[in-house]
C-alpha positions as CSV (number, residue, x, y, z in Angstrom):
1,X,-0.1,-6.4,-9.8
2,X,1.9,-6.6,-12.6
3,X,2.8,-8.2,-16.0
4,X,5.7,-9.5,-17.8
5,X,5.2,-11.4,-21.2
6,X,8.1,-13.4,-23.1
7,X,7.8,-15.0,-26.3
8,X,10.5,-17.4,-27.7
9,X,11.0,-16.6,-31.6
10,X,9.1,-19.2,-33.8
11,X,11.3,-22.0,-34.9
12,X,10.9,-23.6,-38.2
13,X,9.6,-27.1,-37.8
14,X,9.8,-29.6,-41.2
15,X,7.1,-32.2,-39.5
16,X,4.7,-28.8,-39.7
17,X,1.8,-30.0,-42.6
18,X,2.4,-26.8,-45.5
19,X,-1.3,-26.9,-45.3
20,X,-1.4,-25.7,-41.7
21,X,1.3,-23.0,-42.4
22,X,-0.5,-21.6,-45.5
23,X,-3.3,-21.1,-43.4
24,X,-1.6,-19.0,-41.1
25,X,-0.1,-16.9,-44.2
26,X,-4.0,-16.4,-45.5
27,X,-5.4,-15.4,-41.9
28,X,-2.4,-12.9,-41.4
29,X,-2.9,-11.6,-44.7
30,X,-6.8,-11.0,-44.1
31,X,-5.8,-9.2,-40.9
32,X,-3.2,-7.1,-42.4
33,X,-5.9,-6.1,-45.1
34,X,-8.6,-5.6,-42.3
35,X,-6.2,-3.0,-40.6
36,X,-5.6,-1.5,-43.8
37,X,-9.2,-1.0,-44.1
38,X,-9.8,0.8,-41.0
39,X,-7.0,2.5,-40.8
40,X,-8.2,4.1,-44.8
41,X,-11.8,4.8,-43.2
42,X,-9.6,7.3,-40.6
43,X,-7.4,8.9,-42.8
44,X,-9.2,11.8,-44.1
45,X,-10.1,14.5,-42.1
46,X,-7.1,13.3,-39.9
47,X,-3.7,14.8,-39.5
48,X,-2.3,11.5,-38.1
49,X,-3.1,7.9,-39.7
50,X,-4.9,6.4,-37.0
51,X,-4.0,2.6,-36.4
52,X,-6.4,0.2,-34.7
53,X,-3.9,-2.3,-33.6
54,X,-1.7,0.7,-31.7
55,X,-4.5,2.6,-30.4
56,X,-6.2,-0.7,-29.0
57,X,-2.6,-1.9,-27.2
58,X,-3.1,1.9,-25.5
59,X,-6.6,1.6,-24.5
60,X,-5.3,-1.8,-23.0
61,X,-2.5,-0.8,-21.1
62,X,-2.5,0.8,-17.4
63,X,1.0,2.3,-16.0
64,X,0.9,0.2,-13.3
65,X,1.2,-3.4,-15.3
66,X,4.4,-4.3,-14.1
67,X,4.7,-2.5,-11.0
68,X,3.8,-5.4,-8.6
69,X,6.6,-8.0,-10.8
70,X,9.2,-5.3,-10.3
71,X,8.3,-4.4,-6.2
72,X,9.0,-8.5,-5.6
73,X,12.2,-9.5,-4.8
74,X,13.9,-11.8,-6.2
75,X,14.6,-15.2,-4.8
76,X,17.5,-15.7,-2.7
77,X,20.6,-17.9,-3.6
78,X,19.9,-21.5,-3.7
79,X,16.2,-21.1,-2.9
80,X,12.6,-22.0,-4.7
81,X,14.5,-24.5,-7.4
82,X,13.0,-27.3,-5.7
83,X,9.7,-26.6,-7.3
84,X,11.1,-27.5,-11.1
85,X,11.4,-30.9,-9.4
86,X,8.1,-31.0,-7.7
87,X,6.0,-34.4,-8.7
88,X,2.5,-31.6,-9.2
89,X,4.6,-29.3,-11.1
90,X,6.6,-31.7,-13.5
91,X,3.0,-33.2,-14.5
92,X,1.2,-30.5,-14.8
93,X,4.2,-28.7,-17.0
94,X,4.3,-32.4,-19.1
95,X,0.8,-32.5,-20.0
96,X,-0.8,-30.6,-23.0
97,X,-3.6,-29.0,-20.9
98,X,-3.4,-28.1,-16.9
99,X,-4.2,-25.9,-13.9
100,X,-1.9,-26.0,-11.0
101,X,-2.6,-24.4,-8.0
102,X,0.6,-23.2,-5.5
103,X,-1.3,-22.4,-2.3
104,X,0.4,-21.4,1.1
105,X,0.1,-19.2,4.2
106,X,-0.1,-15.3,4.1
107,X,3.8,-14.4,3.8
108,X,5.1,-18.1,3.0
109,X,6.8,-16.6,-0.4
110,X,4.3,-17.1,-2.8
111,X,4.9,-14.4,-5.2
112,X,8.9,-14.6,-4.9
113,X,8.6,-18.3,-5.9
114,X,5.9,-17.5,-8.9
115,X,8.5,-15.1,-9.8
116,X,11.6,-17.2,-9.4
117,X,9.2,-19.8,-12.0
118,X,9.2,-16.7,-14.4
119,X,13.0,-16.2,-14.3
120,X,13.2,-19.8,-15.1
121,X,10.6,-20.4,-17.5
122,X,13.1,-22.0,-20.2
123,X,14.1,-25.1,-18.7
124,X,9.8,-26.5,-18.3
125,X,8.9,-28.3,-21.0
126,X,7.4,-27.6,-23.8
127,X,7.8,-23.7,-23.7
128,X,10.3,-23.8,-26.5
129,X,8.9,-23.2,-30.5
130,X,6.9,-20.4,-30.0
131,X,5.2,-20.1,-26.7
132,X,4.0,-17.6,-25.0
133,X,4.3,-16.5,-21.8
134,X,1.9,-14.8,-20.0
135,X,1.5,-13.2,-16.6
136,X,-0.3,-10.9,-14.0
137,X,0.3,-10.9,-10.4
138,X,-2.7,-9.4,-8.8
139,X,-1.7,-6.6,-6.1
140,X,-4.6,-5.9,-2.9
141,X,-2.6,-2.2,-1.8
142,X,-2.6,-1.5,-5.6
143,X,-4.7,0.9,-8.1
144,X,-8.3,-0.8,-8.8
145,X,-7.0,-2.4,-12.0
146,X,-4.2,-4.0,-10.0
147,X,-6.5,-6.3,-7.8
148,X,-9.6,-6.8,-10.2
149,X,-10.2,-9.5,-13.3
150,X,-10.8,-6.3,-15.5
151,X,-6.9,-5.3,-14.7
152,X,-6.4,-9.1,-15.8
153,X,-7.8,-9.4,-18.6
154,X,-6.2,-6.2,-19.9
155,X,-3.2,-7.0,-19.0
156,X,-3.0,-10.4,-20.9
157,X,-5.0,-9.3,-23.9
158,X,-2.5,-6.4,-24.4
159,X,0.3,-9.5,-24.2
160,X,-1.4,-11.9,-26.6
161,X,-2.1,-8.3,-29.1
162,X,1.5,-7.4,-28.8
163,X,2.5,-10.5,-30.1
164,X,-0.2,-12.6,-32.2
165,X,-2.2,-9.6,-33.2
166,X,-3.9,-11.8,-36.4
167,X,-5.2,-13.8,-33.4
168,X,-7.2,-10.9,-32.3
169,X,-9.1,-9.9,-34.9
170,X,-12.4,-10.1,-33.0
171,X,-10.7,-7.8,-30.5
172,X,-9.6,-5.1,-32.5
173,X,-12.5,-5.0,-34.5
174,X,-15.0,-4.4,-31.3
175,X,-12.4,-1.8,-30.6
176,X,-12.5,-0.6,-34.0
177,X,-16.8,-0.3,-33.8
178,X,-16.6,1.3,-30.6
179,X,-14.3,4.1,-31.9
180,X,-16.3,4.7,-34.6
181,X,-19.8,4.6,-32.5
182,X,-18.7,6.4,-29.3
183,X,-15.6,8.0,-29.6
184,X,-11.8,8.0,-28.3
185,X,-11.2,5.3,-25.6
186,X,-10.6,6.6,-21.9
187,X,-12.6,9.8,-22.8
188,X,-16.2,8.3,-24.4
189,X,-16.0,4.6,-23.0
190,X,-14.0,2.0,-21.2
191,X,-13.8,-1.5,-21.8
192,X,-16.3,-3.6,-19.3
193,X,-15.2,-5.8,-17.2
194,X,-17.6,-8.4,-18.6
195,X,-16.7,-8.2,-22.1
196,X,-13.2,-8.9,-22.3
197,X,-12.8,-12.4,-20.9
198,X,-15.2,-12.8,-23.3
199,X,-13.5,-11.7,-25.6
200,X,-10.2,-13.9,-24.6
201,X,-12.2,-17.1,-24.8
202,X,-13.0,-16.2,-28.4
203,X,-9.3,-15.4,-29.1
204,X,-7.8,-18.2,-27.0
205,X,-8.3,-21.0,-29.7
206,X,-7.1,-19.3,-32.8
207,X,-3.9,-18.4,-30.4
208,X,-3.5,-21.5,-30.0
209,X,-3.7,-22.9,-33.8
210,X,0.3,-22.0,-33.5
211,X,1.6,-21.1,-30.1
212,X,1.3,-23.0,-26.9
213,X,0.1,-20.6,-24.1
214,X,1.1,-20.2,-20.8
215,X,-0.2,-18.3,-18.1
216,X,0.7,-17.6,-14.3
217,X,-1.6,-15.4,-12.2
218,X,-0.2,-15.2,-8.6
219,X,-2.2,-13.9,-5.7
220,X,-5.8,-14.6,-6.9
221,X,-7.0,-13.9,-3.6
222,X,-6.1,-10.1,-3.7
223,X,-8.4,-9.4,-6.1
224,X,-11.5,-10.9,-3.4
225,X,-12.5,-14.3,-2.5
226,X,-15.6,-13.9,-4.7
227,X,-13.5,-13.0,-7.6
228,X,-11.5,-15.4,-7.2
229,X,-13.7,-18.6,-6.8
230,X,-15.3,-17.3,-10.1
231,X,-12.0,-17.0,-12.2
232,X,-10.9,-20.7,-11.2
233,X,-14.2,-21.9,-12.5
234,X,-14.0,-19.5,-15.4
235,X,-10.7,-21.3,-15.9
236,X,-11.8,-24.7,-16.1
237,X,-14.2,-23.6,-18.2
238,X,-11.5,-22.4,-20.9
239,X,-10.6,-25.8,-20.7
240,X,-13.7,-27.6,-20.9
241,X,-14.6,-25.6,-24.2
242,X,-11.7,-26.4,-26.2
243,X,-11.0,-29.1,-28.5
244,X,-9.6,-31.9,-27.4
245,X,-7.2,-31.9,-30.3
246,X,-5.5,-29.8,-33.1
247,X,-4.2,-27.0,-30.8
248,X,-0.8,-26.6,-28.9
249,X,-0.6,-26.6,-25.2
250,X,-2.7,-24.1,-22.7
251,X,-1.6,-24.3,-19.3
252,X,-2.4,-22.1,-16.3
253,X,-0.6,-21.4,-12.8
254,X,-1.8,-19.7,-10.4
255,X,-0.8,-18.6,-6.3
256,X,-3.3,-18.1,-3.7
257,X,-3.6,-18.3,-0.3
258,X,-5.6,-21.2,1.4
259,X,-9.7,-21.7,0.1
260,X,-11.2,-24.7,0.9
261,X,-13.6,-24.1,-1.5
262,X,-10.8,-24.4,-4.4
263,X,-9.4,-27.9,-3.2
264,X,-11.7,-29.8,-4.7
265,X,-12.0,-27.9,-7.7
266,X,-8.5,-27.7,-8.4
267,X,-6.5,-31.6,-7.8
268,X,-3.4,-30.9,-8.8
269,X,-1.9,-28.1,-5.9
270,X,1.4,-27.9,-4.2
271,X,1.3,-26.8,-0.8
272,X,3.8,-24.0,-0.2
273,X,4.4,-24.2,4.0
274,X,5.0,-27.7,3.3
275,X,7.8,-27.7,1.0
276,X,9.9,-24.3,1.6
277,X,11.8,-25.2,4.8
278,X,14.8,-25.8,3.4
279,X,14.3,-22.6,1.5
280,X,13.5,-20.3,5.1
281,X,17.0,-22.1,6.2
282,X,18.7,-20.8,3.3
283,X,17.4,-17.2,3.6
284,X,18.0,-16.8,7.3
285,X,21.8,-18.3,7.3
286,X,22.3,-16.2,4.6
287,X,21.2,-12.4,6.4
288,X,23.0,-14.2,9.0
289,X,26.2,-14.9,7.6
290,X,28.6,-11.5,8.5
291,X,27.9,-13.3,12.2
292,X,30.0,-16.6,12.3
293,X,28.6,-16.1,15.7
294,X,25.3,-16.7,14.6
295,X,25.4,-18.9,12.2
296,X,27.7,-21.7,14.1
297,X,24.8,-21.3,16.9
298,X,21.3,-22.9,17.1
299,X,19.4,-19.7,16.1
300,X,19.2,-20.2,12.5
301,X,17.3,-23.5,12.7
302,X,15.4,-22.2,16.2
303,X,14.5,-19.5,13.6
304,X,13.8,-21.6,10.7
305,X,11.5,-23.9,13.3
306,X,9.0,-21.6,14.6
307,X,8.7,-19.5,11.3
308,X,6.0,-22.5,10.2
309,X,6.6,-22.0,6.8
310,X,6.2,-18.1,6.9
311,X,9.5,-16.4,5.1
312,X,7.8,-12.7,6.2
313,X,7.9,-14.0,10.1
314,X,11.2,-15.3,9.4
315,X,12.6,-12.3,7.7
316,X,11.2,-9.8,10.6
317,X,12.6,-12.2,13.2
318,X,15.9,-12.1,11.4
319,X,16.2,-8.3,11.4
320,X,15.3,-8.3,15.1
321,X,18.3,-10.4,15.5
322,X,20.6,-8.2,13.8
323,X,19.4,-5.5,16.1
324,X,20.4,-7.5,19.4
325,X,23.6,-8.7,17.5
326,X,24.7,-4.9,17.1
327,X,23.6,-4.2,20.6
328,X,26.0,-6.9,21.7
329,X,23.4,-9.0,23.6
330,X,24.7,-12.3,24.3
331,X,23.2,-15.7,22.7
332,X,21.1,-16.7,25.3
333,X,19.3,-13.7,25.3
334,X,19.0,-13.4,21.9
335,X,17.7,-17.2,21.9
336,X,14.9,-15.9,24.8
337,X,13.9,-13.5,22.6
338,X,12.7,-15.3,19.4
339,X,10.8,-17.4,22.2
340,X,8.6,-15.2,23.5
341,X,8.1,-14.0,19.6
342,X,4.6,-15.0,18.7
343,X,4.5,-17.2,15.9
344,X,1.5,-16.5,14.5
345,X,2.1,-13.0,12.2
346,X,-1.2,-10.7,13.5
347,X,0.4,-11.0,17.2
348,X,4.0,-10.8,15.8
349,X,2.6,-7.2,14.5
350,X,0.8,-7.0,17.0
351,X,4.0,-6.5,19.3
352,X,5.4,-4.2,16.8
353,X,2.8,-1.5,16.9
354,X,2.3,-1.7,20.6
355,X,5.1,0.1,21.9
356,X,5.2,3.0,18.9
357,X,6.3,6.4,19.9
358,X,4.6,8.3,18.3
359,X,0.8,7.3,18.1
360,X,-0.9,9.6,16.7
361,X,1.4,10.3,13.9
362,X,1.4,6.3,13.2
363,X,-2.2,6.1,13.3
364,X,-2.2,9.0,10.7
365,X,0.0,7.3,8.2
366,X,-1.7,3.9,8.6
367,X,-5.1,5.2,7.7
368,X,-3.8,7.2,4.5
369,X,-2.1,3.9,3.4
370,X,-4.8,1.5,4.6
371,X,-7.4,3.8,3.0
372,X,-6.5,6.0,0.5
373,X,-8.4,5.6,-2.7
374,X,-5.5,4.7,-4.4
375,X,-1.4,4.5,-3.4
376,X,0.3,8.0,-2.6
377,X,3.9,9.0,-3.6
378,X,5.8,10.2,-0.9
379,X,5.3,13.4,-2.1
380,X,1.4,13.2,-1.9
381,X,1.8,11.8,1.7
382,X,4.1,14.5,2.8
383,X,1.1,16.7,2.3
384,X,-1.2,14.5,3.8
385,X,0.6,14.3,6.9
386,X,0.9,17.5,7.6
387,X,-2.5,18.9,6.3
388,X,-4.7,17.4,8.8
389,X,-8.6,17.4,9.2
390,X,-8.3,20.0,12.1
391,X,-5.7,21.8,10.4
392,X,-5.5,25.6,12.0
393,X,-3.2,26.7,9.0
394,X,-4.6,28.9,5.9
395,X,-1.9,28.1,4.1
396,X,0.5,25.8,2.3
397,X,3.7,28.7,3.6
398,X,2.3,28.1,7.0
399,X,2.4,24.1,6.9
400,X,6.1,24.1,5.8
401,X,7.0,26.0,8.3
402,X,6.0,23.9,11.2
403,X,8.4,21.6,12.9
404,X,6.7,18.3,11.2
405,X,6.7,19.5,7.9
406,X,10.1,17.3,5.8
407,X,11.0,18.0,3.0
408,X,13.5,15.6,2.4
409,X,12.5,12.5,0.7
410,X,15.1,10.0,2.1
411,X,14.3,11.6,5.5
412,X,10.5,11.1,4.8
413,X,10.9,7.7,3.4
414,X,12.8,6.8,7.0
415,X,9.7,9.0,8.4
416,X,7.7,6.2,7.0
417,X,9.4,3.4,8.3
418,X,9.9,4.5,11.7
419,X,5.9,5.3,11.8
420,X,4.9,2.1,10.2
421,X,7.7,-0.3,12.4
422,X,9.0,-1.6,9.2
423,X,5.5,-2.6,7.8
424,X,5.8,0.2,5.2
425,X,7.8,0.6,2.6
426,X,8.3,2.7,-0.7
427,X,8.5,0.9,-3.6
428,X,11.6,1.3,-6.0
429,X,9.7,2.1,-9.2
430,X,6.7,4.2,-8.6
431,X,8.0,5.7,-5.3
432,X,4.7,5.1,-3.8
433,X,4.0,4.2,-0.2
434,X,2.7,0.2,0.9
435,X,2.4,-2.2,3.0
436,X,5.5,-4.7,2.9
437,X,2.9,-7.7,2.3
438,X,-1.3,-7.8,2.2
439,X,-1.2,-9.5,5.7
440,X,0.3,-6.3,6.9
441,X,-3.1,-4.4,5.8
442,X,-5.5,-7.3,6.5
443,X,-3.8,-6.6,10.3
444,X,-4.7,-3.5,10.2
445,X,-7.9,-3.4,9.0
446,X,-9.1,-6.2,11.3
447,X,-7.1,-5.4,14.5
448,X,-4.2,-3.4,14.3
449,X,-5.9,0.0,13.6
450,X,-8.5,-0.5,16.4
451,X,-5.1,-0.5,18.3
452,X,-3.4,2.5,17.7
453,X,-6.7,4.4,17.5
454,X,-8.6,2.5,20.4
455,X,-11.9,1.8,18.8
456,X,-12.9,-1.3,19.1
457,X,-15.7,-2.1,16.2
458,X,-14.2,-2.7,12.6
459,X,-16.7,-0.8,11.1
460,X,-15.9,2.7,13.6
461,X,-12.2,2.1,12.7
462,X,-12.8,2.4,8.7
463,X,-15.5,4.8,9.3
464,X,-13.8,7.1,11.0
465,X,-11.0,7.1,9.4
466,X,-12.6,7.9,5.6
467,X,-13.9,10.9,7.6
468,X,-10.5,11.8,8.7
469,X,-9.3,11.6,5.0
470,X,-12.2,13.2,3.3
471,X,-12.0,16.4,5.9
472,X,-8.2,16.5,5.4
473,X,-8.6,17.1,2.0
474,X,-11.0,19.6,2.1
475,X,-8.5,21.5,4.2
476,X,-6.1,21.4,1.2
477,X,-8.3,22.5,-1.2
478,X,-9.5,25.2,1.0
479,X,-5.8,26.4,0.9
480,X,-4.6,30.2,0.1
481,X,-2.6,29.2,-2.7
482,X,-4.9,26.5,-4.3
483,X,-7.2,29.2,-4.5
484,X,-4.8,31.9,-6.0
485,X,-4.3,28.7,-8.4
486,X,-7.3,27.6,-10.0
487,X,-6.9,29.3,-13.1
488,X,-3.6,27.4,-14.1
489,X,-2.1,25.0,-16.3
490,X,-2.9,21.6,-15.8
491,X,1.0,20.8,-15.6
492,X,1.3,23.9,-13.0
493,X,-0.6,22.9,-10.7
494,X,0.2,18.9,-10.8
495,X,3.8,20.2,-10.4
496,X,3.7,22.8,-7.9
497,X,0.6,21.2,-5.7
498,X,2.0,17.4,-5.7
499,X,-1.5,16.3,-3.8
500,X,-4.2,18.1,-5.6
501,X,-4.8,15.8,-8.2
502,X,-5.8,13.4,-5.3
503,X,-7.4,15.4,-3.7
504,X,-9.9,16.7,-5.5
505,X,-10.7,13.5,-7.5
506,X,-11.3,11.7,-4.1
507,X,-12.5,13.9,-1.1
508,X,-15.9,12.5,-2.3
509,X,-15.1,9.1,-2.5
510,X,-14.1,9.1,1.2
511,X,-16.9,11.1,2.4
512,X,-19.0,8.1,0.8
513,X,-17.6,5.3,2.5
514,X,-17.4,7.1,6.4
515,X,-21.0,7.9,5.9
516,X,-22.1,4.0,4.8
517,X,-20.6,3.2,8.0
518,X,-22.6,5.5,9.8
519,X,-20.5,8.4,11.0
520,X,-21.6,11.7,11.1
521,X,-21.9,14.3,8.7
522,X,-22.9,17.0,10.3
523,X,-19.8,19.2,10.2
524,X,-19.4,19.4,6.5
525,X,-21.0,23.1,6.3
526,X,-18.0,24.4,8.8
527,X,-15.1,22.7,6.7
528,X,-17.1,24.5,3.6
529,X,-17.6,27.9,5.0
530,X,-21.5,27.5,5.4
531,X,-24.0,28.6,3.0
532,X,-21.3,29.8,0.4
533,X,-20.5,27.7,-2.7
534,X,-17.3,29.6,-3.0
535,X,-15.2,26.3,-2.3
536,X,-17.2,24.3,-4.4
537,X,-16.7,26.0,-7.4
538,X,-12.9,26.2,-6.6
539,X,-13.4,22.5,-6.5
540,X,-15.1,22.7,-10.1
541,X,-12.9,24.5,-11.9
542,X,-10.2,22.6,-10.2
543,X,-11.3,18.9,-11.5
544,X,-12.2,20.7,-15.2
545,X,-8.3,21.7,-15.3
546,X,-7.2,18.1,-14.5
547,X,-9.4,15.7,-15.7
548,X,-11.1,17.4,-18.2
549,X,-12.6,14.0,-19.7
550,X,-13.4,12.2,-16.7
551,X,-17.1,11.3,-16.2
552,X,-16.5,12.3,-12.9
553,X,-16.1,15.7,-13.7
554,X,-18.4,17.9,-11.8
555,X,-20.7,20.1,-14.0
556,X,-20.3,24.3,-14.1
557,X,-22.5,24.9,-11.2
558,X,-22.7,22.3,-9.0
559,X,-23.4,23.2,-5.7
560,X,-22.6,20.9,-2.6
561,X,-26.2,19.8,-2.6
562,X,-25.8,18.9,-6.3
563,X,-22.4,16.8,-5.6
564,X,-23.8,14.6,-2.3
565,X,-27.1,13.6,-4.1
566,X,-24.8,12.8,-7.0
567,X,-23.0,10.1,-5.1
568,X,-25.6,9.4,-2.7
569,X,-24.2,10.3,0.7
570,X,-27.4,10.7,3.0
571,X,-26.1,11.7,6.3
572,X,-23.7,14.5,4.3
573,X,-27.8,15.2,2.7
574,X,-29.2,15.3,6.2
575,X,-26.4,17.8,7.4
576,X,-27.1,20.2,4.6
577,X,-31.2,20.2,4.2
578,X,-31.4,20.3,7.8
579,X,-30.0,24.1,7.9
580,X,-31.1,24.6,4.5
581,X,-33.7,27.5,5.6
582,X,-31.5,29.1,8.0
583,X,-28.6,29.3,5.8
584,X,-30.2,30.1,2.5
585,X,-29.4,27.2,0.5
586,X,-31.4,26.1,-2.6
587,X,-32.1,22.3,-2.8
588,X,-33.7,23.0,-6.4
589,X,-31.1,24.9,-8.0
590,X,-29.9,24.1,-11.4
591,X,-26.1,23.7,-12.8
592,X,-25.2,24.6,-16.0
593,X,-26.8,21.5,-17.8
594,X,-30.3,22.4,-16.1
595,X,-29.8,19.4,-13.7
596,X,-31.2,19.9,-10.0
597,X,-29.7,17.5,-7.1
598,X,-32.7,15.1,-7.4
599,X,-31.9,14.5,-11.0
600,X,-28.9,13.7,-9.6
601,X,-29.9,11.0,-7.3
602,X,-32.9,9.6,-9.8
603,X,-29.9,9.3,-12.3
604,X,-27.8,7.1,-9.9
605,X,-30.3,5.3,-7.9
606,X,-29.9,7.0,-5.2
607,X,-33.7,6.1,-3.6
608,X,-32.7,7.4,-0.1
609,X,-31.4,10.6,-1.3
C-alpha cells in the first residue's frame, strides 16, 4: 500500500468572483491565528514550540505509505495508454463528479495500469488550476495499516494536511483536544479507525471550495471483501452529501478485482482482461526481443492467447521460455511446453511448487511469509530460518555455524527465490521479503501450503503453522546471548539481534491464532523450562527496552499464566492449570500493578479463560 500526492501550483484565474477569493484570505487567516493559539497554550513549560499542524502530519504518517507505489513496476513501453482513450474513462474524467471502477482478474496489471494513470495524470482533464491528487494503493502481504481503511484514511488526510491545511481545521483541532486530554500521539492514544473518515467527510467540502480533488485507491479488495463493499458505499455516499453546486470537481478511481456485488453499485467500470491484449503482446515481444528467433515465431501470440488477460501468467510463461531458449531446446518443444502450461494461475503454481528440492526448507519460508505478523527483512528471516521450533542449539554462535546458516544477503535473497520458485521476492526499498502478487498468497493459503506440508484441511495448514512460528520464537528468545543481553540499549540490541524486536512483540500473537484453530498447547511448559518464570521475565524486560510505550507492554511481573489469560489463549490455559499443582505454579499471583491473570481475562473479555 502506498501513497503518492501531487498538487499543481494554483493559477491565478481573472473570471474568479474577489468575493470568493477574500474568503479564502479570512479562513486562512483564522487558521493561521488558531495555530498561533495552540501553539502559545504549549509554549511554556516546553523547551520546543510545539506545533499542531507538524505534530498531527506525524501522528498521520506510517513509514510504509509509499512502499507499495514504489514495489510496482512501471508500465512497459507502449503499454496501458489505451486507457486515456477509454469511452468509461474519458466520461468519467469529463464530468464534475464520478466513480470509476477498473476491475480485472488476479494478476491482469491492475496496479501497474493505476500507476501508469498516476505517471500521467496531466494530460485528463480538468486536473490543471490547482488540483489535487490523491492516492493509496492498498497492499494484502503488507503492515496492518497497508491493507485497512484506517491506513487510508491516514494516508490521504496527511495529503490533503500537507497541502490545504486551512481545510482541516476540524482535524487539527480534534488533534489539538486529544493532546491536551490524553497525551502524546502513539504513546497515550491512536486515531480510530471510525473517526477519521469522519472526519474527511467534514473536510472534503471546504477542500473543495478551491481545489478539485482527485482520488485513486487501487486494490480495494486487499484490504477484505467486507471492507471493501463498505468503502464503495461510503464513497457514494461522499457524493450523495455534497452540493450539487458551488464546489470544484471530486472524482474517485478505484482497482479491484471482480465482486458482483459492486456491478450494480458502481455503472461506470472498465473491464481490465478485456482491454489489455494488445498490452500482454507488447510486454512478451518485448522480454522476447534479444531472440529474433522467438519473436519471428508463433510463440509470442501463442503466449499472448492463453495468458487470458493475466500479465503475471504471461510474464512467468515468458521467463520459462528464456530458460528453454538458453538450454537450446528447439521451437517445437518450446511450443509443447506452453501447452501443457495450465492456464489458470493456482495450477500454473501449482506446477511450480510441486517438484521443489528442498521441501522442508520451502515450506519453512512460505509459512514465515504467509504468516508472519507483519513483513520480515531479510535479515529477520535469516534468523528465522535457521532458528527453528525444534531447534537443538543454545546459542546464536552455535546457529551460525551450521551449514544452513548465510550470511550473505544477495546469496539469501537468491536463497529466497530458489525456495519460493520465483513467487518471492525482496522488495527494492524496505528490503523486506513478499509474495510477487496477492494471488501468490491466496494460493498458498488455500492450496499450495497444504502441498508442500501435506495437510489437507485449511484450517490445520494455518494452525499449525502459527504454532511453528510462535515456538520458533521462543527458541530465539531463549537464546544464550539474548539472555546475556537484556540489560542493553535499545539501539544494541535492535542492531546486534536483527529479529528480537519481532520476536518478542509477536510470539503471542501467533500462539493466539494456532490455538483458535485448535492445535495443541500442551508443550508450551517444555519450550519455557517448566515451572520457572525465568524466560518470562527475560521476555519482560526485553519488550520494556523496545517498546517502552506500547500498550502491549507486559507488566513487571507477569507470569506466563498472567500473559495467556491476557490474550485469551485457552488451550495455552489448559496446558498450564492442568500441571499447575505438580509444578508449583500460582494462578492467583499478582504483577507489579496488583493484577492477577483473571483480571486479565475480565479486562479483555476473555469469558472462556
Amino acid at each position: 500500500m502506498v501513497l503518492r500526492a501531487s498538487a499543481q501550483g494554483m493559477v491565478p484565474n481573472s473570471l474568479e468572483p474577489i468575493s470568493k477569493g477574500l474568503r479564502i484570505l479570512v479562513r486562512t487567516a483564522v487558521f493561521v491565528d488558531n495555530i498561533e493559539i495552540l501553539n502559545s497554550q504549549y509554549r511554556s513549560g516546553t523547551k520546543e514550540q510545539f506545533d499542531p499542524l507538524r505534530e498531527c502530519l506525524q501522528s498521520l504518517a506510517f513509514p510504509e505509505m509509499d512502499s507499495r507505489f514504489n514495489d510496482i513496476d512501471a508500465a512497459a513501453e507502449g503499454t496501458c495508454e489505451w486507457l486515456l482513450r477509454h469511452k468509461n474513462y474519458t466520461s468519467w474524467a469529463s464530468c464534475d463528479r464520478g466513480l470509476l471502477w477498473i476491475k480485472g482478474k488476479p494478476g491482469s496489471g491492475k496496479s501497474t495500469l493505476l500507476r501508469y494513470v498516476l505517471d500521467h495524470v496531466m494530460p485528463i482533464p480538468n486536473t490543471r488550476g490547482g488540483a489535487l491528487i490523491l492516492s493509496f494503493f492498498f497492499h494484502g502481504r503488507g503492515t496492518e495499516l497497508q491493507k485497512t481503511p484506517l491506513g487510508l484514511f491516514r494516508s490521504i488526510l496527511h495529503q490533503l494536511l500537507r497541502q490545504v491545511p486551512e481545510a482541516l481545521t476540524d482535524l487539527v483541532a480534534t488533534f489539538q483536544q486529544r493532546c491536551e486530554t490524553v497525551g502524546k500521539p502513539g504513546e497515550k492514544w491512536q486515531w480510530h479507525p471510525h473517526e477519521l473518515p469522519r472526519l474527511f467527510e467534514s473536510s472534503l467540502p471546504k477542500v473543495l471550495e478551491t481545489h478539485p480533488v482527485w482520488l485513486f485507491i487501487d486494490a480495494l479488495d486487499e484490504c477484505g471483501k467486507e471492507n471493501a463493499v463498505r468503502l464503495n458505499r461510503d464513497f457514494k455516499s461522499l457524493f450523495r452529501g455534497l452540493p450539487s453546486c458551488g464546489l470544484k470537481q471530486f472524482h474517485i478511481c478505484f482497482t479491484c478485482r471482480h465482486y458482483p456485488i459492486l456491478d450494480q453499485a458502481c455503472p461506470l467500470k472498465i473491464c481490465l482482461e478485456d482491454e489489455n491484449g494488445q498490452d500482454i503482446s507488447t510486454y512478451v515481444r518485448a522480454q522476447l526481443s534479444a531472440s529474433p528467433v522467438l519473436t519471428t515465431s508463433k510463440i509470442p501470440d501463442l503466449v499472448t492467447k492463453r495468458a487470458q488477460g493475466v500479465f503475471i501468467w504471461a510474464h512467468l510463461v515468458v521467463d520459462r521460455i528464456l530458460d528453454l531458449d538458453n538450454e537450446g531446446t528447439g521451437l517445437k518443444k518450446i511450443e509443447d511446453e506452453i501447452y501443457s502450461i495450465p492456464p489458470d494461475l493456482d495450477d500454473l503454481y501449482h506446477d511450480l511448487i510441486q517438484n521443489v528440492n528442498e521441501r522442508a526448507a520451502s515450506l519453512k519460508l512460505i509459512q514465515w511469509i504467509c504468516f508472519a505478523v507483519r513483513p520480515l527483512s531479510l535479515d529477520e528471516l535469516r534468523w528465522a530460518m535457521i532458528v527453528d521450533a525444534d531447534c537443538p542449539h543454545k546459542s546464536l554462535q552455535e546457529c551460525k555455524r551450521t551449514k544452513y546458516y548465510i550470511s550473505d544477503s544477495d546469496r539469501m535473497k537468491r536463497r529466497v527465490q530458489t525456495l519460493s520458485c520465483g513467487l518471492a521476492e525482496v522488495t527494492s526499498d524496505t528490503k523486506v521479503v513478499q509474495f510477487m502478487h496477492q494471488s501468490v498468497e491466496d494460493f498458498f493459503v488455500e492450496k499450495g501450503l497444504s502441498t508442500l506440508g501435506e495437510t489437507a484441511e485449511t484450517d490445520s495448514v494455518v494452525g499449525i503453522a502459527h504454532h511453528r512460528l510462535s515456538r520458533t520464537c521462543i527458541r530465539y528468545l531463549a537464546m544464550e546471548e539474548i539472555g546475556r543481553s537484556a540489560n542493553h540499549k535499545r539501539s544494541d540490541l535492535m542492531s546486534e539481534f536483527p529479529f528480537l524486536h519481532y520476536v518478542t512483540t509477536s510470539w503471542v500473537a501467533h500462539m493466539k491464532q494456532s490455538d483458535a484453530r485448535g492445535v495443541s498447547q500442551m508443550d508450551l511448559l517444555d519450550y519455557f523450562a517448566g515451572p520457572s518464570n525465568t524466560l518470562v521475565e527475560q521476555w519482560v524486560r526485553i519488550y520494556w527496552i523496545l517498546e517502552t510505550y506500547s500498550r502491549d507492554c507486559p507488566a513487571e511481573g507477569t507470569s506466563l499464566v498472567h500473559a495467556m489469560s491476557r490474550y485469551g489463549v485457552v488451550g495455552a490455559l489448559w496446558a498450564i492449570l492442568g500441571r499447575a499443582d505438580e509444578l508449583g505454579i500460582s494462578i492467583n499471583a499478582k504483577d507489579s500493578d496488583g493484577r492477577t491473570p483473571l483480571w486479565w481475562a475480565a479486562e479483555n473479555g476473555h469469558e472462556a479463560a
